[in-house]
N, C-alpha and C positions, 0 to 999 in steps of 0.2 A: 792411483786413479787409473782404471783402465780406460782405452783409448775406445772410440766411439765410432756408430757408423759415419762413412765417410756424407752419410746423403747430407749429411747434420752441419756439415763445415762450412757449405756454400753461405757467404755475404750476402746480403743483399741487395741488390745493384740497385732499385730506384725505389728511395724511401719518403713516403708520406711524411707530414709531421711528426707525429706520436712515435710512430718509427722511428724518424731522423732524432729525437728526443732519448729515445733507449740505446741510441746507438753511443750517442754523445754519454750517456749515463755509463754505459758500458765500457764505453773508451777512458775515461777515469778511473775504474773498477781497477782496469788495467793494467795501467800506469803503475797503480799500487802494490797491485797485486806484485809487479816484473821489480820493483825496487825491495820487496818487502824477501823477495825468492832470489834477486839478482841472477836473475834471470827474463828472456826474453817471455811475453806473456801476451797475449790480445784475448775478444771475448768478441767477437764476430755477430751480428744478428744473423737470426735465421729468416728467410723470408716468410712472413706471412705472420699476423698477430692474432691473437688467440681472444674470442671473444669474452670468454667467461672464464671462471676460476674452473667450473666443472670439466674443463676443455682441455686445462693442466696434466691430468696424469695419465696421458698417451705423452709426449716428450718427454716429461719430467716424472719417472715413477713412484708410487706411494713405498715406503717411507719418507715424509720432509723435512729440510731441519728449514724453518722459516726465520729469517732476521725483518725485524721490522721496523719503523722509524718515521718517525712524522715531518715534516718541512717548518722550519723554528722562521725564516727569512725568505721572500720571493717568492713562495711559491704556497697554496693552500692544500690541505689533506698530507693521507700517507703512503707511505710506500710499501710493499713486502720484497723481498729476494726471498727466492726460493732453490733449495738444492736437496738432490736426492741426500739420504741420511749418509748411504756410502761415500760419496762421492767431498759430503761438507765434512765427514772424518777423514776421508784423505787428504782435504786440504787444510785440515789444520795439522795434519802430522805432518804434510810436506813442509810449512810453515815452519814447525819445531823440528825441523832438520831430522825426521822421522822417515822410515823407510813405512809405504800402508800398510802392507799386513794383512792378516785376515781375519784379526782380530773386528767385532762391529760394536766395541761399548763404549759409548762417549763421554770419558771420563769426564770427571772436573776438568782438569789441565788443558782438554781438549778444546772443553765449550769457551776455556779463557782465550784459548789461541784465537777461536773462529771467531768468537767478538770484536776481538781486537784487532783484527785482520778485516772482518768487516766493517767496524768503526772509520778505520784507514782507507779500505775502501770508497766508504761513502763521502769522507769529506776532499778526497780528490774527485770522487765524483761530481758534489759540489761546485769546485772550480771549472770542470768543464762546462757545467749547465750553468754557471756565470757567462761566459764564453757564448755560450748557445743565446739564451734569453736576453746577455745585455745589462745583466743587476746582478747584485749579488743573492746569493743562494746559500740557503744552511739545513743543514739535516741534524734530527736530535740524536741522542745517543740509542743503537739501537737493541730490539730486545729479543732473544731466540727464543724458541719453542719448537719443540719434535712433534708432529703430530703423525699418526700411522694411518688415520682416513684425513678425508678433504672434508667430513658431513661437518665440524666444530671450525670449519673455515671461510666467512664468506666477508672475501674484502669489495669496497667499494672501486668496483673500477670498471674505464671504459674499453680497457683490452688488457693485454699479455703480452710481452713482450719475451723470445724465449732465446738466448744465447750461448754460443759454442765459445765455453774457456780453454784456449790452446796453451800447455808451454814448451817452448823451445817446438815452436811447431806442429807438434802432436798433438790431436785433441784429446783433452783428460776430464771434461765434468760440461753439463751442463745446469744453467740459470737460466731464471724466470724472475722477471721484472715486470708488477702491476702496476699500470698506470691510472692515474686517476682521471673522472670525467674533467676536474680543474686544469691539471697540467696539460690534459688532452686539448682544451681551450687556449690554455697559454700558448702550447706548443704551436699551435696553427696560425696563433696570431702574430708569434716571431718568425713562422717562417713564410706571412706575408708581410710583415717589413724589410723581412729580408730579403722575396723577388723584388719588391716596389724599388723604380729607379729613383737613384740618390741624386736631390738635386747639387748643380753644382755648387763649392760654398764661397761663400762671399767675402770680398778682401777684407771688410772688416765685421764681422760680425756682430751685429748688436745684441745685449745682455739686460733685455731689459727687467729690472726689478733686484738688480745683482746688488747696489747700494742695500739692501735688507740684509743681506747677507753676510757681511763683508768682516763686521764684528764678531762672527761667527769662529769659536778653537774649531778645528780638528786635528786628530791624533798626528801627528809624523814620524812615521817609522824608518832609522837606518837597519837597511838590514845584509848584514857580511856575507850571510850565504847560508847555504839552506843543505840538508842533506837524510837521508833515514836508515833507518836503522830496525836492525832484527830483533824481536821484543824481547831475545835472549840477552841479545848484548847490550839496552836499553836498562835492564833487570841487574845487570851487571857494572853499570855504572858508578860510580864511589868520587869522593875527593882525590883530585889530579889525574884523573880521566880525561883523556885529549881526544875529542872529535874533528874528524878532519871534515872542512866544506867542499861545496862544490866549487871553490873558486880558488883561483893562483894571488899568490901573497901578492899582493901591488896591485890587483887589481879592482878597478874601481866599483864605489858599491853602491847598491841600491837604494834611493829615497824614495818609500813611498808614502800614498796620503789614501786613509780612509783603504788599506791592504792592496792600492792600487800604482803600482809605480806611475812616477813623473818624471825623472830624472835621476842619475849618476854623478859620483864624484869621488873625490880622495877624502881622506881620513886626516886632520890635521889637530894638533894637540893648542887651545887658547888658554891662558894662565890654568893650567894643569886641569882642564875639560879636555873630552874630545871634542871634536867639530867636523863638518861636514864641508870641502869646498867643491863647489859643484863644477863638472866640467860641462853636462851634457842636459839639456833642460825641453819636456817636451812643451809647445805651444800653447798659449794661456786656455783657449780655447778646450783643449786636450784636459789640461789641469783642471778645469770648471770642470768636465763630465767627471773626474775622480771623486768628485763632493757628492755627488749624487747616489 
């Protein structure tokens, strides 16, 4: 991936909602990207959103390889990522530990890598727009298409969001995130909950209507630790394959409810079960919003 004009890298210092929403989307992008490369990776906004799709191919040049995907949870409509065709073949042969080349045909092999790498992408991006919004959030599995004009492209949205992917601090591709008129709604609506001042909370909080509830399973997940993996070495896996976590032997793990932790504790063995004994337990209150 060749490195890009520098005008392209600058963040964007004070962001709107819809903005602030792509940025967060981007910052998961990220995340995935930098674990999936092991390597350092960010995806920076550019200031200023792009009102229509026709507005796209000044940043973003025609050839595009477009990944696309609808919202399954939280959020209504869908999305596109967009990347020049060079730039989503360099990143999926960087992905398959490929030097780019200057080869431009985007084999099978390739468009598996970039799927799968975008897949990865979006459901960490997910978590972040958990984060951002407050709920949880789900993206479907998504779907690529090349197209060489924009005329067979017309997504519903209320701007463009257009990002600078660096890694190891270089910039190497840029993206394009379409937002929807929906999320563009949501997005303004959480981040006017989130200037509005929080009042203070009350020693005891009432709950009222919680007795309806109470009867209620939900799932409880221990979970030892978590870690990712390169979709070579994933591909590579077989019986007595040992994956290493993110976390030191003895230390304590994860309970959560509804994918949302509550509490920590040790691992202990009951007439030949495991079991969980808890050390560290957050506030019932706490616990109630993880149901939700």
């Amino acid at each position: 991936m060749s490195a890009l004009p520098p005008m392209l890298a600058s963040p964007a210092t004070r962001l709107e909602p819809d903005a602030a929403y792509a940025q967060s989307f981007f910052s998961g992008c990220a995340a995935a990207l930098s674990t999936l490369l092991n390597r350092a990776v960010t995806i920076e906004l550019v200031p200023g959103l792009l009102p229509s799709s026709e507005t796209l191919a000044g940043p973003i040049p025609l050839p595009w390889v477009i990944a696309s995907a609808r919202f399954t949870r939280g959020l209504a409509g869908a999305h596109d990522l967009v990347l020049t065709h060079t730039e989503a073949l360099a990143l999926a042969k960087l992905v398959l530990g490929e030097e780019a080349g200057d080869g431009d045909v985007f084999a099978p092999e390739y468009q598996d890598a970039l799927r799968e790498t975008v897949n990865q992408m979006f459901s960490s991006a997910s978590s972040s727009l958990r984060v951002f919004f407050g709920k949880p959030v789900g993206i479907a599995t998504a779907e690529l298409r090349q197209l060489e004009n924009a005329d067979s492209w017309h997504p519903h949205v209320a701007s463009i969001a257009v990002g600078v992917l660096t890694v190891d601090g270089v910039p190497r591709a840029r993206a394009a995130l379409t937002i929807p008129p929906s999320v563009r709604d949501e997005a303004a609506a959480a981040h006017t909950v989130a200037a509005a001042p929080k009042p203070a909370p009350a020693s005891a909080p009432a709950q009222p209507g919680l007795d309806l509830i109470l009867d209620i399973s939900m799932p409880v997940t221990v979970e030892l630790g978590r870690t990712r993996m390169l979709i070579r070495d994933i591909l590579a896996l077989g019986p007595g394959s040992i994956i290493e976590l993110d976390k030191l032997a003895g230390e304590p793990v994860d309970l959560l409810v509804n994918d949302r932790p509550i509490a920590k504790g040790e691992v202990v063995v009951i007439d030949e079960n495991f079991g969980v004994r808890l050390t560290q337990i957050s506030q019932a209150a706490e616990r109630l919003q993880s149901l939700s």
